[in-house]
C-alpha positions as CSV (number, residue, x, y, z in Angstrom):
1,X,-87.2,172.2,-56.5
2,X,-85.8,169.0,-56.0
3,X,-85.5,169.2,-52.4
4,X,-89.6,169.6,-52.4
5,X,-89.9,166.9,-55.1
6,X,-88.5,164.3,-53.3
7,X,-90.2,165.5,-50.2
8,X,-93.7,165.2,-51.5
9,X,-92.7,162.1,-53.1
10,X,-91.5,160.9,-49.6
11,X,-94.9,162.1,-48.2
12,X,-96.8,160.2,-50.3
13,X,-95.1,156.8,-50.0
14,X,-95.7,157.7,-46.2
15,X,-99.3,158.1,-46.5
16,X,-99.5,155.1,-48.9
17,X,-97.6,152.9,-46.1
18,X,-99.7,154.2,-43.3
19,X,-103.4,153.2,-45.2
20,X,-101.5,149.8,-46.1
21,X,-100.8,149.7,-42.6
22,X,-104.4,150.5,-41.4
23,X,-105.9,148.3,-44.7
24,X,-103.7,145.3,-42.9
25,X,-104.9,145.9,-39.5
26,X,-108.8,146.0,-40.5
27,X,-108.7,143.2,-43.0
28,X,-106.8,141.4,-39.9
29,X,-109.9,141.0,-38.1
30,X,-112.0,137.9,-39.2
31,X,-114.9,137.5,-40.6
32,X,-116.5,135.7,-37.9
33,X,-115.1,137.9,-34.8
34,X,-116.7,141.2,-37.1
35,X,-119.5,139.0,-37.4
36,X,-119.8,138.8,-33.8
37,X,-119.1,142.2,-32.7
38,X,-122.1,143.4,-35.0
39,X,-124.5,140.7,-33.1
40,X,-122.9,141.9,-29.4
41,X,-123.3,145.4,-30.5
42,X,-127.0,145.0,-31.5
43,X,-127.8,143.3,-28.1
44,X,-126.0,145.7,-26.3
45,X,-127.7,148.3,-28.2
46,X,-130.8,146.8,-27.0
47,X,-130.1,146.0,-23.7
48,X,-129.0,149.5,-22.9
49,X,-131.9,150.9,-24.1
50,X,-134.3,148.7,-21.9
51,X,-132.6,149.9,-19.1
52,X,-132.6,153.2,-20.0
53,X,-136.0,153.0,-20.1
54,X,-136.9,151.3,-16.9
55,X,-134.6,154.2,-15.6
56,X,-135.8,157.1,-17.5
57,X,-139.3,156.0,-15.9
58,X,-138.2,155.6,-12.3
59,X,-136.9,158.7,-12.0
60,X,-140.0,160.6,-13.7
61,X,-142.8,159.0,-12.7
62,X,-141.3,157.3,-9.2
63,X,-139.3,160.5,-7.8
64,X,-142.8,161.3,-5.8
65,X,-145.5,159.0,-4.3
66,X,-148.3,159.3,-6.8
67,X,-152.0,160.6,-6.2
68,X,-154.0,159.7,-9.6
69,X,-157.8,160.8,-7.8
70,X,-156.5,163.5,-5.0
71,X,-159.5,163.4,-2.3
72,X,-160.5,167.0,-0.6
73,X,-160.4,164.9,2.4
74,X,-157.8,163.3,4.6
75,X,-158.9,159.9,5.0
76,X,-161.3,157.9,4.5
77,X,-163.2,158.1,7.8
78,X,-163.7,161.8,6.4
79,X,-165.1,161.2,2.6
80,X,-168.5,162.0,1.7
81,X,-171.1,160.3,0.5
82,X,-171.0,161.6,-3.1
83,X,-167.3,160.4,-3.3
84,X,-167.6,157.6,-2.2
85,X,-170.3,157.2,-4.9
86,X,-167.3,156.9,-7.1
87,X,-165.6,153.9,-5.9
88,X,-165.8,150.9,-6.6
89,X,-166.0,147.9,-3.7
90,X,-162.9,146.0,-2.9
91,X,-161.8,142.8,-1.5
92,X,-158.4,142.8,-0.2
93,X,-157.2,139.0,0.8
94,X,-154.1,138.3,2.6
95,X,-152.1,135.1,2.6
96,X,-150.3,134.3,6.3
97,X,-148.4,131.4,7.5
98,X,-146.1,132.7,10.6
99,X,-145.2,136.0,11.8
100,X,-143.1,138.4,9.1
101,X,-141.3,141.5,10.1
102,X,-142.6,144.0,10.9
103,X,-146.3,142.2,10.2
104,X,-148.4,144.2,12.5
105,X,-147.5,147.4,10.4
106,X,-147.9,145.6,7.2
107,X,-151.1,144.5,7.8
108,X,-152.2,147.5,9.2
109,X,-151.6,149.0,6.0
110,X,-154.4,147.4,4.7
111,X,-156.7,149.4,7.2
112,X,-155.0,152.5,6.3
113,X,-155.8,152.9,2.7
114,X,-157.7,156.5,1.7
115,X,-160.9,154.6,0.7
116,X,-164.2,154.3,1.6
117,X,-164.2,152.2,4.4
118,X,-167.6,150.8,3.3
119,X,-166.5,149.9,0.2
120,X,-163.5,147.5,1.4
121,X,-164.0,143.9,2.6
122,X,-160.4,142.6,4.2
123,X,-159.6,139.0,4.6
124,X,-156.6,137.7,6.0
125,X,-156.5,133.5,5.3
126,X,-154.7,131.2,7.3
127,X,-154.3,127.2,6.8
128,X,-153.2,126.3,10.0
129,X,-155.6,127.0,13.0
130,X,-152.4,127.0,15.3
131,X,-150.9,130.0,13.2
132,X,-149.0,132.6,15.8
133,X,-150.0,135.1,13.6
134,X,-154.0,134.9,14.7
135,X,-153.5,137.0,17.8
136,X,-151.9,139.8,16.5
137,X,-154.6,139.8,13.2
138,X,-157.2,139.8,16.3
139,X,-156.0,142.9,17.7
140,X,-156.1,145.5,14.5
141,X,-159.9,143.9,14.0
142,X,-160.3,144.7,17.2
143,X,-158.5,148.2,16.5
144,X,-160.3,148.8,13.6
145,X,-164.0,147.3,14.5
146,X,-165.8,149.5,11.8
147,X,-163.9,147.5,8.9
148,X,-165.3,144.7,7.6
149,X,-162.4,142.4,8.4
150,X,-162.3,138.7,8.9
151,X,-160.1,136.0,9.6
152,X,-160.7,133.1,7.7
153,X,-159.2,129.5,8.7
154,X,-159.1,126.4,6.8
155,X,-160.9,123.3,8.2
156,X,-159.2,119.9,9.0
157,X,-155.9,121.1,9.3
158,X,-152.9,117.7,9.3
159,X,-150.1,118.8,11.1
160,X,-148.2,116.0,9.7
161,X,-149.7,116.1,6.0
162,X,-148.7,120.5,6.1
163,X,-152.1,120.9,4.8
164,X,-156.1,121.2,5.4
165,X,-158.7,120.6,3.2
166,X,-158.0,123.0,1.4
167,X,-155.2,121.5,-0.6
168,X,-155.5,121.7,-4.9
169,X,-152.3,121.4,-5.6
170,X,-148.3,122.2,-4.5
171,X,-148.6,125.8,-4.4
172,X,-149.7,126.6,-0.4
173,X,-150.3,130.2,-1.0
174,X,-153.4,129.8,-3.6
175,X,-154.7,127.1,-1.8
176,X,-154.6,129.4,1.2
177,X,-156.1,132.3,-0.9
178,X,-158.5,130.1,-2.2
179,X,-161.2,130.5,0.6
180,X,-160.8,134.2,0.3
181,X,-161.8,134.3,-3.0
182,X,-164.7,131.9,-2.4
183,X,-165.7,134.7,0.2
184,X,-165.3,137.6,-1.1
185,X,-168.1,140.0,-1.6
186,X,-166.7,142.6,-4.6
187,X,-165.5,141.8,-8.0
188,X,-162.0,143.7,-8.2
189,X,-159.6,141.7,-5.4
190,X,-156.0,143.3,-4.0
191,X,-154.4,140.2,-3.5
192,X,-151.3,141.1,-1.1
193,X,-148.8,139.2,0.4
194,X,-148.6,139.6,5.0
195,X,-145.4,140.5,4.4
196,X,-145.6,143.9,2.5
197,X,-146.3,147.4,3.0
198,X,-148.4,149.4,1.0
199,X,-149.0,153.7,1.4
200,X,-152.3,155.0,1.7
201,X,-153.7,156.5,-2.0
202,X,-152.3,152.9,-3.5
203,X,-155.8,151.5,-3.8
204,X,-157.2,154.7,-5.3
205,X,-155.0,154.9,-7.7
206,X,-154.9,151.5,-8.7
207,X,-158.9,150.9,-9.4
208,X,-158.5,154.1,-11.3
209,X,-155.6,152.6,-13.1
210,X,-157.8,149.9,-13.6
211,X,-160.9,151.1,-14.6
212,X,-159.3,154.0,-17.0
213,X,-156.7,152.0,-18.7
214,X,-153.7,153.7,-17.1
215,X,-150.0,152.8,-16.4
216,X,-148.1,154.8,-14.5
217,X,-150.9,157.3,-14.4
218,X,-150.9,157.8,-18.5
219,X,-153.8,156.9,-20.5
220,X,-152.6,154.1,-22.9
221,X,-154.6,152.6,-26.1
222,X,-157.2,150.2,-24.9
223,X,-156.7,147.9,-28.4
224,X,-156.1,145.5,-28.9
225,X,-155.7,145.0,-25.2
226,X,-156.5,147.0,-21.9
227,X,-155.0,146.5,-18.8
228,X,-156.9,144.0,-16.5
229,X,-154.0,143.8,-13.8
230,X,-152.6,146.5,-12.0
231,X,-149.6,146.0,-9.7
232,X,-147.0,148.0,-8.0
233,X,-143.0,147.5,-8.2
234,X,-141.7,145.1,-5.0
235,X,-138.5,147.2,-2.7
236,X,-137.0,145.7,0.3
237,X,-135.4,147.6,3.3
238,X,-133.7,145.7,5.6
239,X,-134.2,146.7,9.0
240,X,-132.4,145.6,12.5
241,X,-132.7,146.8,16.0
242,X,-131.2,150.1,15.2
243,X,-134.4,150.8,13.2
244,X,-136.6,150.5,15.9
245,X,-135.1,152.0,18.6
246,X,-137.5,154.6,20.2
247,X,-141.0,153.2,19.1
248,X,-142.8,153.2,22.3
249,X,-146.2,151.8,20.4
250,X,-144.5,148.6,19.3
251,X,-146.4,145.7,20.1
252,X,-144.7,143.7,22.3
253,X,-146.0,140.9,20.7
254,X,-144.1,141.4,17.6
255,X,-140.5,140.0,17.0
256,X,-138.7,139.4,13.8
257,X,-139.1,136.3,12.3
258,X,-137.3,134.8,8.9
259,X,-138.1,131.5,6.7
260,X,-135.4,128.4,7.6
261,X,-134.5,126.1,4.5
262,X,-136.1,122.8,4.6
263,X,-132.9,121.5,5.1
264,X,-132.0,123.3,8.4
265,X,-133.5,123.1,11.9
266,X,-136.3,124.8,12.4
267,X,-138.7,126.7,15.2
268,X,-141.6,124.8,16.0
269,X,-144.1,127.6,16.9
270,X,-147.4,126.2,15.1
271,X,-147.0,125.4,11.8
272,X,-144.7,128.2,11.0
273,X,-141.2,127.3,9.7
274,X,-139.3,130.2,11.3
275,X,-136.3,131.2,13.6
276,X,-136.4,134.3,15.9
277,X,-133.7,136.7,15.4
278,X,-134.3,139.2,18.4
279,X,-135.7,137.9,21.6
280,X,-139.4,136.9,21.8
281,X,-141.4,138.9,24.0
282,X,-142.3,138.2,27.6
283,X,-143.8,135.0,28.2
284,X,-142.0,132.6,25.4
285,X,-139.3,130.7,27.0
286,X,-137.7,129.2,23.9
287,X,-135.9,131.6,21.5
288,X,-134.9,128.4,19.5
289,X,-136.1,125.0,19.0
290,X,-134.9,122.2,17.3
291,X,-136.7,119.4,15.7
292,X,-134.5,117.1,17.0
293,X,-133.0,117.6,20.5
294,X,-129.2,117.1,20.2
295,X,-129.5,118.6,16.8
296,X,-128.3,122.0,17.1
297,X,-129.5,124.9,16.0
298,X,-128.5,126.4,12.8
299,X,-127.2,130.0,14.4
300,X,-125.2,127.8,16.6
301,X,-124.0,124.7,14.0
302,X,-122.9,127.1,11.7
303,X,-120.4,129.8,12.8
304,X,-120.7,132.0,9.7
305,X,-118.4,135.5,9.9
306,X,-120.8,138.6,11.3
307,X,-119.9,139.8,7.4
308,X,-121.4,136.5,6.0
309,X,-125.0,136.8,8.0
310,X,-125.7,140.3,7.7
311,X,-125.7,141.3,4.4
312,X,-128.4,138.8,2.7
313,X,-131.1,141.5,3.5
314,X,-128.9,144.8,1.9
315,X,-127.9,142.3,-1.3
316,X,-131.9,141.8,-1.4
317,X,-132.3,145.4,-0.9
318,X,-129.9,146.5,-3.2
319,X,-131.4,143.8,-6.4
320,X,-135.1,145.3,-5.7
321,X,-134.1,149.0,-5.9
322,X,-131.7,148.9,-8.5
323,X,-131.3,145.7,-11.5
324,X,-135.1,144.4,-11.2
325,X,-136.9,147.1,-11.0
326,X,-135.3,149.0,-13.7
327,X,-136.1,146.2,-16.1
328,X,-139.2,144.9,-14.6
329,X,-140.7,148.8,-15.0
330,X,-139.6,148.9,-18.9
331,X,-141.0,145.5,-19.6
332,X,-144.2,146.5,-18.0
333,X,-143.9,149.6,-20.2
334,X,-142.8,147.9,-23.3
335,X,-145.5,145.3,-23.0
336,X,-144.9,142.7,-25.0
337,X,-145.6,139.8,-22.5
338,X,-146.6,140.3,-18.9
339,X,-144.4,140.5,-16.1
340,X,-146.1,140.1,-13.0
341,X,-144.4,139.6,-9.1
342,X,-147.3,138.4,-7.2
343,X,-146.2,140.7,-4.1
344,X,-149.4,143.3,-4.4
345,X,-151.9,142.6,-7.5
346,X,-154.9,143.9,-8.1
347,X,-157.7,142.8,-10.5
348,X,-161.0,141.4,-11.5
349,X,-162.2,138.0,-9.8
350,X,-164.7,137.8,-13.1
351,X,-161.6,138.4,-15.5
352,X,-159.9,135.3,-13.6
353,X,-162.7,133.2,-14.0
354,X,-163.6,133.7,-17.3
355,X,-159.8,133.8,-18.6
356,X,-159.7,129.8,-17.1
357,X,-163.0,129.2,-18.8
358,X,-161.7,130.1,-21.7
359,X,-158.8,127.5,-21.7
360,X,-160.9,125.1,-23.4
361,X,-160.4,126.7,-26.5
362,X,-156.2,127.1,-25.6
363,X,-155.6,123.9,-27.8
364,X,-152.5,125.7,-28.9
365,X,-151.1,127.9,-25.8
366,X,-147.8,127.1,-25.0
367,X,-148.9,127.3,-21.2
368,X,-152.1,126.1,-21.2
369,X,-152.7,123.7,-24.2
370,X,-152.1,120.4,-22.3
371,X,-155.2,118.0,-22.3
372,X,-155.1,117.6,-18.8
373,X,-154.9,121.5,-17.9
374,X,-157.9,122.2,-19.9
375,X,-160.3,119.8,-19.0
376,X,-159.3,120.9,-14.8
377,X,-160.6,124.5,-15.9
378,X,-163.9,123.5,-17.8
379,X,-164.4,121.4,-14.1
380,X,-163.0,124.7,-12.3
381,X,-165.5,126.8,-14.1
382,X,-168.6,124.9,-14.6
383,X,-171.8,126.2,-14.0
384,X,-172.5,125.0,-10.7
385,X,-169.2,127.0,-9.8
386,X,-169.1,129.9,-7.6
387,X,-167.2,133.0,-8.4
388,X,-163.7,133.1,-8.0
389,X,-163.4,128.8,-7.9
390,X,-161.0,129.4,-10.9
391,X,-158.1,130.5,-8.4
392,X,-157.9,126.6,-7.5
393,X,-156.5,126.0,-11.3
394,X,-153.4,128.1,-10.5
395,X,-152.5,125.7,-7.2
396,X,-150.4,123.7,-9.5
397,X,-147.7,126.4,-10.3
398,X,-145.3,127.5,-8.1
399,X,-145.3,130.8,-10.0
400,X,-148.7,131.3,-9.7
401,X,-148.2,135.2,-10.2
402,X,-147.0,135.2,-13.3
403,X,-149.3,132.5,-14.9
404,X,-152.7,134.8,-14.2
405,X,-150.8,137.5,-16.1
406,X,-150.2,134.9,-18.7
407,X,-153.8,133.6,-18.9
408,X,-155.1,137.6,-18.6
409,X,-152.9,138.4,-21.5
410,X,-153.9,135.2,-23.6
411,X,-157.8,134.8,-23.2
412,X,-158.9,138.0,-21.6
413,X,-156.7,140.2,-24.3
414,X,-155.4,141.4,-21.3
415,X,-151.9,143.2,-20.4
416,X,-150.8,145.2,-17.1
417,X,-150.7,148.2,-15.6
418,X,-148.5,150.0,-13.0
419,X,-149.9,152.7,-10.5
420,X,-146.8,154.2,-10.1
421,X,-146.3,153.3,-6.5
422,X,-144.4,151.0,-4.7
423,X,-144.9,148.4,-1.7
424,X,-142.1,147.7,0.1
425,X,-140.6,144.6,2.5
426,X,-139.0,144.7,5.8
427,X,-136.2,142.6,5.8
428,X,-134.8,141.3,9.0
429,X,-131.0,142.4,8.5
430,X,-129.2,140.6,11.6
431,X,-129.9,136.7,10.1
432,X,-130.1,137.2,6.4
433,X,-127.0,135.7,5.5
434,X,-125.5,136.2,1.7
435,X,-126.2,132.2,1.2
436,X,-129.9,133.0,2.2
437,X,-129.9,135.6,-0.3
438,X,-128.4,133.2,-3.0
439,X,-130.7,130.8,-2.0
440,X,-134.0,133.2,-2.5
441,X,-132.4,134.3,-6.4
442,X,-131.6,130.5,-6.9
443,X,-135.4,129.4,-6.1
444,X,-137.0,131.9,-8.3
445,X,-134.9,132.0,-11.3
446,X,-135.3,128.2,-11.5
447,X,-139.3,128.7,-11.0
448,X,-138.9,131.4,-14.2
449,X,-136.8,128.9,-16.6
450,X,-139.7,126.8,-16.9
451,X,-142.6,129.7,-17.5
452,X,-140.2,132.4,-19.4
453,X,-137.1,130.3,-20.8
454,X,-135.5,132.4,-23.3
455,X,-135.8,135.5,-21.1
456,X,-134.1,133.9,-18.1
457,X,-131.5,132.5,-20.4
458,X,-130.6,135.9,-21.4
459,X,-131.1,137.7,-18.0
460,X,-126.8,137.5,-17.4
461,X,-126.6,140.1,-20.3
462,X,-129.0,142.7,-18.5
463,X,-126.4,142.5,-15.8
464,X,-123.9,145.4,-15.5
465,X,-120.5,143.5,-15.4
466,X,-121.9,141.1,-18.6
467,X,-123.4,143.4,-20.0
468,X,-120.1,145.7,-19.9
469,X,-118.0,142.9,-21.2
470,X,-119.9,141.7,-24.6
471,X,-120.0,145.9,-25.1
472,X,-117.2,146.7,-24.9
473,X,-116.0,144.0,-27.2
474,X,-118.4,144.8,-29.7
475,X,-117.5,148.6,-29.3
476,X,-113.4,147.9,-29.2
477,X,-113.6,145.9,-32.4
478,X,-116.1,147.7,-34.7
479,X,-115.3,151.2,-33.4
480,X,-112.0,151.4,-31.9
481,X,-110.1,148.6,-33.8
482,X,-108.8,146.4,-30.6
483,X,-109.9,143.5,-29.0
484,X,-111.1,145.1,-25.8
485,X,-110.7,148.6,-24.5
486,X,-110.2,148.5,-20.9
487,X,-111.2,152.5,-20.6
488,X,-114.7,151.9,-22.5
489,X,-115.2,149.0,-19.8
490,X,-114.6,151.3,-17.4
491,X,-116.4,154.1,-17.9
492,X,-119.4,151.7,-18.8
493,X,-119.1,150.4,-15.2
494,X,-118.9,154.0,-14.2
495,X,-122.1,155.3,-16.1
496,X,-124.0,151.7,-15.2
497,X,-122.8,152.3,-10.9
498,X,-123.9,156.2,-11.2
499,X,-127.8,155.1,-12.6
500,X,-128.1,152.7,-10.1
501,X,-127.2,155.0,-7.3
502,X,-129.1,157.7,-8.8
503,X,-131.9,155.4,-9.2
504,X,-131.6,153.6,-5.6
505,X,-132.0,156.9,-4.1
506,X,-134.9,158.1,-5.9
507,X,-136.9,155.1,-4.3
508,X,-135.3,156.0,-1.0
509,X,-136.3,159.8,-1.3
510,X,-140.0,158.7,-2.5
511,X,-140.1,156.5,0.5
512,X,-139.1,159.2,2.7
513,X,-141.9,161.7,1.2
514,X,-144.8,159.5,2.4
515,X,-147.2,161.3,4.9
516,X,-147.5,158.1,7.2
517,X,-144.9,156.2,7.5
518,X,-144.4,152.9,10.1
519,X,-141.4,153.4,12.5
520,X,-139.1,151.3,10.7
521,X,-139.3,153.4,7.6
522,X,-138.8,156.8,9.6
523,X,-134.9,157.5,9.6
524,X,-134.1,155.0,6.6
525,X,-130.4,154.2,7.1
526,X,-129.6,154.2,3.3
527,X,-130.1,158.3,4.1
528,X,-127.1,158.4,6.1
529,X,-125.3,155.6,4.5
530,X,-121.7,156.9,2.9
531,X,-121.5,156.0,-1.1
532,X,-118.4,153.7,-0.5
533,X,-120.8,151.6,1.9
534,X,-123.1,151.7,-0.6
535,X,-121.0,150.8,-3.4
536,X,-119.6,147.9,-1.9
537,X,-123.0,146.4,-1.6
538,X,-123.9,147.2,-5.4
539,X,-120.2,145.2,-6.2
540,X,-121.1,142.1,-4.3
541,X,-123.8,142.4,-5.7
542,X,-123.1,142.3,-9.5
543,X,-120.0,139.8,-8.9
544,X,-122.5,137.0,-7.4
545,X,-125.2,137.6,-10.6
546,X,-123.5,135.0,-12.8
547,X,-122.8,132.4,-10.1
548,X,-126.1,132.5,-9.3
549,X,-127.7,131.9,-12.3
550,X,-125.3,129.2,-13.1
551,X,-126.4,127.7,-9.9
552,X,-130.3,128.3,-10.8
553,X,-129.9,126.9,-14.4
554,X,-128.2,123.7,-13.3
555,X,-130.6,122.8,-10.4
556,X,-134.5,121.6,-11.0
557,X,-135.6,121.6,-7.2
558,X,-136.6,124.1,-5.0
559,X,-137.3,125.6,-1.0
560,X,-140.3,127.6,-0.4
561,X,-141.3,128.2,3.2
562,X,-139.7,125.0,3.9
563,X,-140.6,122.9,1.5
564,X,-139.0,121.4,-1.4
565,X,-140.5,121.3,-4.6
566,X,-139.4,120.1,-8.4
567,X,-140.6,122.0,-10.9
568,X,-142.0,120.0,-14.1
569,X,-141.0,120.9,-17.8
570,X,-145.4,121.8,-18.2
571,X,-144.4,124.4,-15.1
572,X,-146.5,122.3,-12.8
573,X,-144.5,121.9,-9.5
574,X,-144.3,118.3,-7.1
575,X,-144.3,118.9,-3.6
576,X,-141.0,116.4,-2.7
């Protein structure tokens, strides 16, 4: 009896010293470090769901190319009278300056979309009369002579001055587009950029997206706002050699071409700032020129590693499929500001015009309220205006894009919509170097500090190995009672590596189910590619996120098609 006394009586000063113990260790942790953990936790809690979203979506609504208004017919040479009753007319404009990869099958795309062909009105604008693009533009007219396609060139072009007449501010693609909207004969405008792809039921489904309020092919409530922008998530492929091998139809006319910083030497082929990176076709005798020369040329100058230049266009490749388009499809869905990359957009030239007019009235927008801005659209959209003159307004952003989603969404009660497809960009993967990459991520994030501040502040903490980190801290000290739990950060990294691959390749398989593809998509090398060479791309990636946005938030100027520009804290831009 004793025995058992002194046993429960040890028991119990055991179990007193073990909850004095754990009492000890919880008090141990401050105030301020709980108090932290709670706010990580919540953001992490947030930030995971986001993503979740933009993933739960991808592989849902993106596993198959959609078709929102399925035609009996095959294409559009075939449809009938009384369905192409239905449609609505179309004007599809398309910026150039140089020659793109892969741009003759890019722009042919245009040609190619399952709509009446009577109902489509394509215009491809060019500033520069010299362009080397014009011939090879000439040639699908020429192919496809029942279209109405035209080229439209800008008058008074300076060589020296980079512009024509049609110059209304820094941004060289609107004032390029400008004519084309001046021209164009229908209200609802595809504005594309030369060097994207688009499948062939894209523009069916996205004037039905527009007209019935749809995103991603689901009916969503029209108030307080419908959808008067539809546009379709940007991919990348990067393509070499290897990916053309076999294409007996190539135009010999065609050769891979990639934008030179400002900064570097650069090809003198009209006015397009360029460097060839496979041999030009028969007939050009210079496969690189220098603006100076004893200058050499930047392939030569700079003796980069074969790792260093060829993996700019997979990095590229790799962001598109997996980080941004994850969250750039759940902020579309979540709608609670637009997010808009100006690579394919579709929507109404009388909605543009009337959500500049409007501006007058913007005293207080925080994008548009500046005196100067608004009295530029009352003269933009005066009377004795013609339709689409308000695309002139937008010359003085550099992120043009996004600021028509913004003025949409603020004087049209606007928001967008997705179709549920995708357009995707050839990249040229033999001279896309990791420091081009950087240098592309570096230019934009700067251009989206000035238009979307607090979201590109926070955009390090939608990035897996961030993300992971303030997690798992949050996690180890409310849940687990440590300072960090290397196993949770693990198998974060795990679960965060195994979505994106997941995700990657449901873009690569809904790429692969198209019925007509160009050559450069048939055989896609990420469908023979081994996970560890995948992986390793998807690390390089993830590792270079935060020294690239320390890079982008400590910088003001920036390259475009080589030219550099310093964007203004009113999110104008000055051409330097």
């Amino acid at each position: 009896m004793e025995i058992q006394t002194s046993s429960s009586t040890a028991l119990a000063s055991s179990s007193k010293s073990s909850l004095a113990l754990s009492s000890t260790s919880i008090v141990s942790i401050s105030p301020l470090r709980l108090f932290l953990a709670y706010f990580f936790f919540i953001w992490y809690l947030v930030i995971v769901l986001v993503a979740s979203l933009g993933f739960y979506t991808i592989i849902t609504r993106f596993r198959h190319s959609p078709d929102l208004a399925p035609s009996s017919k095959h294409n559009h040479q075939e449809l009938d009278q009384e369905e192409e009753e239905i449609w609505e007319g179309v004007t599809i404009i398309r910026p150039i300056k140089g020659i793109d990869p892969e741009l003759m099958s890019c722009l042919e795309s245009s040609f190619q979309q399952n709509y009446p062909i009577d109902k489509l009105q394509i215009l491809f604008c060019i500033d520069d009369p010299l362009d080397p693009s014009i011939p090879l533009i000439q040639k699908l007219i020429n192919k496809y002579s029942n279209a109405d396609a035209e080229i439209l060139i800008s008058k008074n072009y300076n060589i020296l001055a980079g512009h024509s007449d049609d110059y209304f501010g820094p941004n060289p693609k609107v004032n390029n587009l400008s004519k084309g909207f001046i021209a164009s004969k229908f209200d609802i405008l595809w504005i594309m950029d030369s060097n994207v792809w688009a499948s062939e039921n894209i523009l069916r489904n996205s004037v039905k997206s527009l007209n019935e309020n749809l995103n991603n092919g689901t009916k969503v409530a029209s108030h307080p706002r419908s959808i008067k922008l539809v546009h379709h998530v940007p991919l990348a492929i990067s393509i070499n050699g290897s990916n053309q091998n076999g294409n007996e139809n190539k135009d010999e006319d065609e050769y891979v071409l990639t934008p030179v910083e400002s900064k570097e030497s650069i090809s003198t082929t009209g006015s397009s700032t360029s460097y060839r990176s496979t041999p030009p076709p028969p007939g050009i005798t210079s496969t690189l020129l220098s603006t100076s020369s004893s200058s050499p040329t930047p392939i030569i100058k700079n003796k980069r590693k074969r790792f260093l230049k060829k993996y700019g266009a997979k990095l590229d490749e790799m962001f598109l499929m997996t980080s941004h388009s994850k969250f750039y499809i759940s902020l579309n869905n979540l709608s609670v500001a637009p997010c808009v990359n100006g690579k394919s957009n579709i929507y109404r030239k009388s909605d543009l015009d009337k959500s500049v007019s409007l501006m007058s009235s913007a005293i207080n927008s925080q994008f548009f309220g500046d005196s100067k801005v608004i009295n530029d659209s009352k003269i933009l959209t005066s009377e004795s205006m013609i339709p689409g003159n308000s695309i002139k307004f937008f010359s003085r952003y550099i992120g043009e894009d996004n600021m028509i989603g913004i003025a949409l969404w603020e004087n049209c009660m606007g928001k967008t919509g997705l179709s549920g497809d995708i357009v995707i960009q050839p990249l040229s993967g033999a001279d896309n170097s990791i420091n081009d990459y950087m240098k592309r991520r570096i230019r934009w994030l700067r251009v989206r500090k000035y238009m979307v501040l607090m979201a590109t502040l926070v955009e390090p903490t939608t990035e897996s190995i961030i993300c992971g980190i303030y997690g798992t801290f949050a996690v180890s000290n409310i849940f687990l009672n440590q300072w960090f739990s290397w196993y949770y950060f693990i198998i974060h990294l795990i679960i965060w590596c195994g979505c994106d691959y997941y995700q990657y390749y449901t873009f690569v398989n809904n790429i692969n189910g198209h019925k007509s593809l160009p050559h450069w998509l048939i055989n896609l090398p990420p469908k023979s590619r081994k996970f560890i060479n995948w992986w390793y791309i998807w690390v390089l990636r993830e590792i270079l996120a935060l020294p690239i946005w320390i890079l982008a938030m400590i910088g003001h100027e920036i390259d475009w098609r080589g030219k550099p520009f310093m964007i203004k804290k009113d999110l104008t831009a000055e051409e330097l």
